[in-house]
C-alpha positions in Angstrom: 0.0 0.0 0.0 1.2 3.4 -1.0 2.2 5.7 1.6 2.5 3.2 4.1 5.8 2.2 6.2 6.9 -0.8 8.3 7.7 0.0 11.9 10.8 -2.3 13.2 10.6 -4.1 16.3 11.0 -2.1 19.0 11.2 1.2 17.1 7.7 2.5 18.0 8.4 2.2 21.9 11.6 4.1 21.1 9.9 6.5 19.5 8.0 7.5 22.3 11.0 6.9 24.7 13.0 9.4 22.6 12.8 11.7 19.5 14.4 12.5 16.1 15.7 15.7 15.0 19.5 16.3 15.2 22.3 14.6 13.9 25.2 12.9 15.3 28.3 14.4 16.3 30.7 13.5 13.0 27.9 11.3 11.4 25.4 12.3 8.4 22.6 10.6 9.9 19.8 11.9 12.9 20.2 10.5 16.3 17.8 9.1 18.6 18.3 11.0 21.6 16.7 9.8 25.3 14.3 12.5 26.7 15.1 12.2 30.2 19.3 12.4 30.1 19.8 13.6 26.3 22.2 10.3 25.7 21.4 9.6 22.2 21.2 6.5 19.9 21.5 5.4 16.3 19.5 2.8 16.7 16.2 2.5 18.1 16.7 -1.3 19.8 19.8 0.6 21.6 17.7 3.4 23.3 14.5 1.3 24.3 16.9 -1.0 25.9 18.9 2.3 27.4 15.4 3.9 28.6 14.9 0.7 31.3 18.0 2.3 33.3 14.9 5.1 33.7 11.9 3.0 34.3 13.8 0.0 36.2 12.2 -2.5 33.6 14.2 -5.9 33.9 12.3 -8.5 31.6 14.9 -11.0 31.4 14.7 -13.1 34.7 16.9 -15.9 35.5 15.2 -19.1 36.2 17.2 -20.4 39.0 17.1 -18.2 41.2 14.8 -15.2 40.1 17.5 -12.4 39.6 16.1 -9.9 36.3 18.1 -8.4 33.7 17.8 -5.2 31.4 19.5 -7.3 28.6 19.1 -10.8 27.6 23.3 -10.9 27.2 23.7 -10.1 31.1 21.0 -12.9 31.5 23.1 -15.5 29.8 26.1 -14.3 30.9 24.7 -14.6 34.7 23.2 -18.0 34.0 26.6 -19.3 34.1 27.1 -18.5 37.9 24.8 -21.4 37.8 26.5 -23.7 35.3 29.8 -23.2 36.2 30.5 -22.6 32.3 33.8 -20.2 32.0 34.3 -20.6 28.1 37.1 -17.7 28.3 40.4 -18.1 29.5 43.6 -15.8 29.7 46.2 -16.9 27.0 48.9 -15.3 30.2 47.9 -17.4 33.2 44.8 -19.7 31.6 42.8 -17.8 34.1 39.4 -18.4 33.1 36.2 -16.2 32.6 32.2 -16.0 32.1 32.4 -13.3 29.7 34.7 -11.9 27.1 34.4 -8.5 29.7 35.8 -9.7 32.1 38.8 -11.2 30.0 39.3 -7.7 28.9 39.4 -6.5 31.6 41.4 -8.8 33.8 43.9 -9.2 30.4 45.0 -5.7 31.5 47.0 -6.9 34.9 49.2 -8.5 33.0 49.7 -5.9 30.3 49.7 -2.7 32.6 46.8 -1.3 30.4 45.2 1.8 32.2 42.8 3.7 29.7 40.6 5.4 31.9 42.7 8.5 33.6 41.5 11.2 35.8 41.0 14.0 34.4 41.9 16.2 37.6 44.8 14.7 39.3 45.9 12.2 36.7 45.5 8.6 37.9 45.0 5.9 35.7 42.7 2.7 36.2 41.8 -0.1 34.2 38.0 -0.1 34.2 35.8 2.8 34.2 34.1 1.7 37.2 37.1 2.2 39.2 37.5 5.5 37.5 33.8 6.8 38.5 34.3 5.7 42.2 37.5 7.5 42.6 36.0 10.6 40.6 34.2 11.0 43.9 36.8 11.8 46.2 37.3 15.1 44.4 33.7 15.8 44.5 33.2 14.3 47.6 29.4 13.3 46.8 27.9 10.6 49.0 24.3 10.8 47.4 23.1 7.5 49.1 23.0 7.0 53.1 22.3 4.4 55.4 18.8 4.8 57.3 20.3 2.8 60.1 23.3 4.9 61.2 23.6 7.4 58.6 26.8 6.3 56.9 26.4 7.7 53.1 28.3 6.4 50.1 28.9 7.0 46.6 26.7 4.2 45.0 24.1 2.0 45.4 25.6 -0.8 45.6 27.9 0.1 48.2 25.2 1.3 50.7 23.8 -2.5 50.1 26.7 -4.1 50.8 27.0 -1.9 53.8 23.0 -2.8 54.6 24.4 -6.3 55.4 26.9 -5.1 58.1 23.4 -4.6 60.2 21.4 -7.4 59.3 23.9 -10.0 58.9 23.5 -11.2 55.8 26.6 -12.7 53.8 24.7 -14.5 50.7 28.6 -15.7 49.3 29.5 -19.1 50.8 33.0 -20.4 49.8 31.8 -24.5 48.5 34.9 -25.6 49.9 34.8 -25.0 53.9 31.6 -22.9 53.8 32.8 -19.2 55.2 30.2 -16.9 54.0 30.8 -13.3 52.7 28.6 -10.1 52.2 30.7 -9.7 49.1 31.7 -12.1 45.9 34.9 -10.4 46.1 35.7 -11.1 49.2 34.9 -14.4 48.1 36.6 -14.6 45.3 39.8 -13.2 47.3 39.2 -15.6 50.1 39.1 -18.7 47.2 43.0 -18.0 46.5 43.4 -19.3 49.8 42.2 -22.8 48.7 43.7 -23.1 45.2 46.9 -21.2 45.6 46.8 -18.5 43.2 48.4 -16.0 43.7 48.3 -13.5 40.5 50.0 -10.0 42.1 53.6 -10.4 42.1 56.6 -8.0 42.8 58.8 -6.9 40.3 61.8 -6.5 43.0 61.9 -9.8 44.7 59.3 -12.2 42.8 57.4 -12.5 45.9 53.5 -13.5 45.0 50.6 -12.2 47.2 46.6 -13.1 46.7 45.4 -9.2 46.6 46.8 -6.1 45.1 46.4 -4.4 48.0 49.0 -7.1 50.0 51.2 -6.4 47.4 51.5 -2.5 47.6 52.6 -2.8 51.3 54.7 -5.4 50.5 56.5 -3.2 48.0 57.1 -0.4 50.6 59.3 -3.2 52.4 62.1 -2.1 49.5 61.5 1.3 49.4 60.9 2.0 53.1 57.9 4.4 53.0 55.7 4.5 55.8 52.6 7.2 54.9 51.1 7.0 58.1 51.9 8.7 61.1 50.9 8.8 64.8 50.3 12.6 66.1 51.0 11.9 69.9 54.7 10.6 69.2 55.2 10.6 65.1 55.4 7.1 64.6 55.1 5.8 61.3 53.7 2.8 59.7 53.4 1.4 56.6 49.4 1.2 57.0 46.8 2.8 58.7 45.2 -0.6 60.0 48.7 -0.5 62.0 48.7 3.1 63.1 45.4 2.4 64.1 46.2 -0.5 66.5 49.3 1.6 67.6 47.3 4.9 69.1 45.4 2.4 71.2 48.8 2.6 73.0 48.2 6.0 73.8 44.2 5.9 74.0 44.9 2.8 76.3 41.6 1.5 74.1 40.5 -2.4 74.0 37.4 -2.8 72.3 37.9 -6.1 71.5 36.8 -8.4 75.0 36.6 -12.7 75.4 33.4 -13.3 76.2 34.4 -16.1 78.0 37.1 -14.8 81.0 36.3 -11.1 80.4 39.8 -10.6 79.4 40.2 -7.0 76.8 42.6 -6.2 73.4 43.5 -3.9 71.0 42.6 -5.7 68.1 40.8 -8.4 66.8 43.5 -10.5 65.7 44.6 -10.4 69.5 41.3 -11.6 70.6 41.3 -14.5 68.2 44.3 -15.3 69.6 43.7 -15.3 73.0 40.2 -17.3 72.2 42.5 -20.8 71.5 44.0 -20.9 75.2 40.0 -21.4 76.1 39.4 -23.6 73.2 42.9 -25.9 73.5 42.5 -24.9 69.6 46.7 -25.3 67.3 45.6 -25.2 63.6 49.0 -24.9 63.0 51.3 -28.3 62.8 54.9 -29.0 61.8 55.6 -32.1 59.7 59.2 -32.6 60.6 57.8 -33.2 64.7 54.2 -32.7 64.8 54.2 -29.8 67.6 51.6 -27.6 67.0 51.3 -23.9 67.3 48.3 -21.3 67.8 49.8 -19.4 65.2 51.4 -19.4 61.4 53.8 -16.8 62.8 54.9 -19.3 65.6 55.4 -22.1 63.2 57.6 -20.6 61.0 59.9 -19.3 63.4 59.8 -23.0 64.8 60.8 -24.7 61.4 63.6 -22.6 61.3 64.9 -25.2 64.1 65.1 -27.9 61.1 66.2 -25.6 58.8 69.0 -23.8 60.7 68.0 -20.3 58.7 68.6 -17.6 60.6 67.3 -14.5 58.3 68.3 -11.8 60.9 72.2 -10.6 61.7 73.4 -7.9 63.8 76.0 -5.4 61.4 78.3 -5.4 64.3 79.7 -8.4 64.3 77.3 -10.7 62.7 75.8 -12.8 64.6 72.8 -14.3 63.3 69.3 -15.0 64.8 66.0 -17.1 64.1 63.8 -14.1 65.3 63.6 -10.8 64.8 63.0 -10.1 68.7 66.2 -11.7 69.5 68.4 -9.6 66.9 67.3 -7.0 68.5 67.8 -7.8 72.6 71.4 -8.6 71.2 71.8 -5.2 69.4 71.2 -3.8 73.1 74.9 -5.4 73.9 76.8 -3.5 71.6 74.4 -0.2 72.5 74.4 -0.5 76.3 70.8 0.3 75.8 68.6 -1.0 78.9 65.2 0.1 79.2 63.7 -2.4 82.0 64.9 -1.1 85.3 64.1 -2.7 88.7 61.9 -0.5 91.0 63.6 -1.6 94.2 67.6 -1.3 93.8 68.0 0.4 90.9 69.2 -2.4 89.0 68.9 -2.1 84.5 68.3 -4.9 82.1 68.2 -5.1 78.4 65.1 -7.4 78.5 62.0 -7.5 80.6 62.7 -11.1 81.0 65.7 -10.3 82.7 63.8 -8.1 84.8 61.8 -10.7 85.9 64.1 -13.4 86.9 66.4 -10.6 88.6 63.0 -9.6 91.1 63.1 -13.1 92.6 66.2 -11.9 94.2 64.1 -9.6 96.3 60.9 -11.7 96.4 63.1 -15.3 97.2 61.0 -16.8 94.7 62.6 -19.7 93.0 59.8 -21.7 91.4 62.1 -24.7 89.6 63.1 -27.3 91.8 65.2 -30.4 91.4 63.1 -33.7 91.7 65.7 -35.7 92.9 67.2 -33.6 95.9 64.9 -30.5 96.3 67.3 -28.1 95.7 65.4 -25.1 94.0 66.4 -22.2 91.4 65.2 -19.0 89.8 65.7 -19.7 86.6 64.4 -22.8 84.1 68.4 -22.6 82.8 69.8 -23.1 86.4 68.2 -26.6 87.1 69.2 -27.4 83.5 72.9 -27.0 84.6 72.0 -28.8 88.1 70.9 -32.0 87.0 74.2 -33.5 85.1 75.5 -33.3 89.1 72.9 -36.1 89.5 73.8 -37.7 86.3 77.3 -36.9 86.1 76.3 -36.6 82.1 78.5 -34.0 80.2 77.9 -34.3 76.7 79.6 -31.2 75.1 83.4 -31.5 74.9 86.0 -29.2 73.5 87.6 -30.4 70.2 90.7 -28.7 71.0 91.7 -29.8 74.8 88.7 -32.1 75.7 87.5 -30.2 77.9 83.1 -31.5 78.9 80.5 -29.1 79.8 77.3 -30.1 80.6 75.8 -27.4 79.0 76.2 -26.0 75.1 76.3 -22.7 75.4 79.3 -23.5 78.4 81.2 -25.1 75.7 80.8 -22.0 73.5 82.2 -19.3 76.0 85.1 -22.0 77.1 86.3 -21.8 73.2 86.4 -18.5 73.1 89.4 -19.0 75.5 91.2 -20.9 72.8 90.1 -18.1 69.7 90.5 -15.2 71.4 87.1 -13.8 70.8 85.9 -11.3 72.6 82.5 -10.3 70.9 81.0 -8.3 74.0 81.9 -4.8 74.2 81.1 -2.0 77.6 79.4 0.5 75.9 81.3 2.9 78.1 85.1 2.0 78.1 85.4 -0.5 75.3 86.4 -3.3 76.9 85.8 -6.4 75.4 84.7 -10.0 77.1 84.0 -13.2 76.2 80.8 -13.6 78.1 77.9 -11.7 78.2 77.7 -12.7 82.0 81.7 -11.2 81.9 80.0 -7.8 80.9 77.4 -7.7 82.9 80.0 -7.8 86.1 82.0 -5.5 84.4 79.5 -3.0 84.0 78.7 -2.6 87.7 82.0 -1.1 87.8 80.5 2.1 86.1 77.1 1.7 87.8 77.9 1.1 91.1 75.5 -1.9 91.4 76.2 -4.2 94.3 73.8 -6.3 94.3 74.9 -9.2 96.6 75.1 -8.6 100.2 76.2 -10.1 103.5 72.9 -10.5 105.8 75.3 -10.3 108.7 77.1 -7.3 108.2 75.1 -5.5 105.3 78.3 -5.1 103.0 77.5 -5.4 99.7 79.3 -6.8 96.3 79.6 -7.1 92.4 80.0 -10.5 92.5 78.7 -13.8 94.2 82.0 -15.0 94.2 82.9 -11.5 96.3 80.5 -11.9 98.6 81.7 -16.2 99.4 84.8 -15.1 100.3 83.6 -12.4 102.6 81.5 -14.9 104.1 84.5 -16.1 105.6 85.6 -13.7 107.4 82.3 -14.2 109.5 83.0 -18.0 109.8 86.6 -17.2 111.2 85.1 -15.4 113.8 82.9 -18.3 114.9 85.3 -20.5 114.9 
C-alpha cells in the first residue's frame, strides 16, 4: 500500500521513549536521543533498551534463582554462575572467565593497560568503574546513606553491601569450607586461599601475594615508605590498620573483650588469639615433629629449628638470629641500651625477661626445683645446669683440649678462651669480654651496682664469688 511504512521491532516504543531531530556528532545521519538524560542512539533497539535504566524495567529473569536483567546478554552471561560454564580463558595465566568483559578487563593486569585516567589529578585505572568511584573523592558526593546509622556512600551498591553489616546477611558461601561473605569479592579473594593462586607479584623480589592491596605494602618493604603517622609521638607505619592499632597505645583502648574470662585487646586479631588458650584450639602443625602452634607466625619461626636459617644478623659483628625479637635484645649489647629497670635497687636490664628473673632476688622466689634432691632455682636454665650433678652426664666437649660441659652454650664461651674472641663490648670504656655474663659484672664497675650482700654485716658486692669469700671472714670469727 502506498504511503505506508513498516515500523521495526522495537522502534515505535523508542519513539516515544526518545525523539528525532538532530544529527550525530561527526555522522550524516539523525540521532535518537533519550528525553530524560539527552544520551542519544543510532538505533532504536539501543535506546529502548537504554530507557529501562529510567523505568527500572528488567524483563529477562533468571530461572534459577529469580535475579532480572535489562538485557538478555547479562542474563546468559549470569546463568553461568549457575553452570559453572567459564568458556574464556587468559592466554597469560589460563585464568578463566564467564564473559569476554571480564577477560578484557582482567587481560589488562598482565599488560599494565590503564585507559581510563583522571582528568583532575591524573591517575590511571583499568576499568571505568574504578575510575567513576574515585572521581568521587574530588567531588566528595555521598548521594546514598544508610537509614540505620547514617553512613552515606557513593553508590548503590555500596550502601547495600554496607545494609548487610546490620542485618547480617553474607549471601557468598565459599563450597569448599563454607565461610560466608557479604561480598563475591571477598569471596573470590578468600578462594586464593584454597587453590593457591596468587596472581599480584613483585617486580623486586618475585614474591606473590593473593590481593593487590597485600602487594602494595609489600613493596614499601624495598623502598621504606611508611605514609602513616601517629600525632601523639610521630610514629610511622606502613598502614593505617597498623597506626590504628598503635594509638590504642596512647588511648589505652581495648574494644575487642573474650566473652568467656572477660579478658580485653587492642585488636581483633589479639582476641582470636587469645580465644585458642580457652578452646585448646593449634591449627598450626609442623611435619618434621608434629608440635603444634596457635599461630602461622609461631610455626615458621619454629621450622627454622630444622632448617637452621637464621634471616636476621646484627651489622656489628654478625651474629645471626631465628627471630627478629632476639636480633634485637642482642643489638642492646653493643648499645648498652637497657630500658627495663628494677623498682627496688636500681638495677637495668636489656630485656623485661631479665627483669623478671632478677625480682626473685628480692621476692626469694625460686619456682624450679630439682626432683631428685629438692634443691630449688630461679631460673628454668639453672636446674638445667644442676641435673648433670645427679647424672654426672657432660655431653659437650671441646675439640681442642677435651675439655666436657654439661651445658652448650658452656662449651661456646670456654672456646672463646682458645680463639681469642671477645664479641661483647662496655658501651662505656670499650672493653671487650667473652661472656655476656663477663660484661654484665663489668659494668657494675661504672654503675655502682652491688647487688649481693652479706645479711650479717650489710656489705655489699659485684659479684657472688665476692660476697663467698667475705663470708669467711664471718665464719673465722665463729670458729
Amino acid at each position: 500500500m502506498l504511503g505506508s511504512r513498516q515500523h521495526r521491532p522495537g522502534q515505535k516504543e523508542a519513539q516515544q521513549a526518545g525523539q528525532e531531530g538532530q544529527f550525530c556528532p561527526g555522522k550524516s545521519h539523525r540521532c535518537l536521543h533519550c528525553t530524560q538524560c539527552d544520551k542519544m542512539f543510532t538505533c532504536p533497539a539501543s535506546l529502548k533498551i537504554h530507557h529501562r535504566i529510567h523505568t527500572g524495567e528488567k524483563p529477562y529473569s533468571c530461572d534459577q534463582c529469580g535475579k532480572a536483567f535489562t538485557q538478555k546478554g547479562n542474563l546468559i552471561i549470569h546463568q553461568q554462575i549457575h553452570t559453572g560454564e567459564k568458556p574464556y580463558s587468559c592466554d597469560h595465566c589460563m585464568k578463566p572467565f564467564r564473559s569476554l568483559k571480564d577477560l578484557k578487563i582482567h587481560e589488562r593486569i598482565h599488560t599494565g593497560e590503564k585507559p581510563y585516567s583522571c582528568d583532575q589529578c591524573g591517575k590511571a585505572f583499568t576499568t571505568s568503574g574504578q575510575l567513576k568511584s574515585h572521581q568521587f573523592t574530588h567531588s566528595g558526593e555521598k548521594p546514598h546513606s544508610c537509614d540505620q546509622c547514617g553512613a552515606a556512600f557513593s553508590w548503590p551498591k555500596d550502601l547495600r553491601t554496607h545494609k548487610r553489616i546490620h542485618t547480617g546477611e553474607k549471601p557468598y558461601s565459599c563450597d569448599q569450607c563454607g565461610i560466608s561473605f557479604t561480598t563475591i569479592g571477598h569471596l573470590r579473594t578468600h578462594q586464593r586461599i584454597h587453590t593457591g593462586e596468587k596472581p599480584y607479584g613483585c617486580d623486586q623480589c618475585g614474591k606473590a601475594f593473593i590481593t593487590s592491596s597485600q602487594l602494595k605494602l609489600h613493596k614499601r618493604s624495598h623502598t621504606g615508605e611508611k605514609p602513616y603517622s601517629c600525632y601523639m609521638c610521630s610514629k610511622t607505619f606502613v598502614n593505617s590498620n597498623l597506626l590504628k592499632h598503635h594509638q590504642r597505645v596512647h588511648t589505652g583502648e581495648k574494644p575487642y573483650w573474650c566473652d568467656q574470662c572477660g579478658k580485653t585487646f587492642s585488636s581483633s586479631r589479639q582476641l582470636q588469639l587469645h580465644e585458642r588458650s580457652h578452646t585448646g584450639e593449634r591449627p598450626y602443625w609442623c611435619e618434621h615433629c608434629t608440635r603444634v602452634f596457635t599461630t602461622s607466625g609461631a610455626l615458621r619461626v619454629h621450622k627454622r629449628l630444622h632448617t637452621g636459617e637464621k634471616p636476621y644478623s646484627c651489622d656489628q659483628c654478625g651474629k645471626a638470629f631465628a627471630q627478629k625479637a632476639n636480633l634485637m635484645k642482642h643489638v642492646r649489647i653493643h648499645t648498652g641500651e637497657k630500658p627495663y629497670s628494677c623498682n627496688q635497687c636500681t638495677a637495668v636490664f636489656t630485656t623485661s625477661g631479665s627483669l623478671k628473673i632478677h625480682k626473685r632476688r628480692h621476692t626469694g622466689e625460686k619456682p624450679y626445683g630439682c626432683d631428685q634432691c629438692g634443691k630449688t632455682f630461679s631460673v628454668l636454665s639453672s636446674l638445667k645446669a644442676h641435673l648433670p650433678i645427679h647424672t654426672g652426664d657432660k655431653a659437650y666437649s671441646c675439640d681442642q683440649c677435651g675439655k666436657a660441659f654439661s651445658r652448650k652454650d658452656n662449651l661456646r664461651t670456654h672456646q672463646r678462651v682458645h680463639t681469642g674472641e671477645k664479641p661483647y663490648g662496655c658501651g662505656q670504656c670499650g672493653k671487650a669480654f667473652s661472656s655476656s655474663k663477663d660484661l654484665r659484672t663489668h659494668q657494675r664497675i661504672h654503675t655502682g651496682e652491688r647487688p649481693y650482700s652479706c645479711e650479717q654485716c650489710g656489705k655489699s658486692f659485684t659479684t657472688s664469688g665476692h660476697l663467698k669469700v667475705h663470708q669467711r671472714v664471718h665464719n673465722k670469727q665463729k670458729l
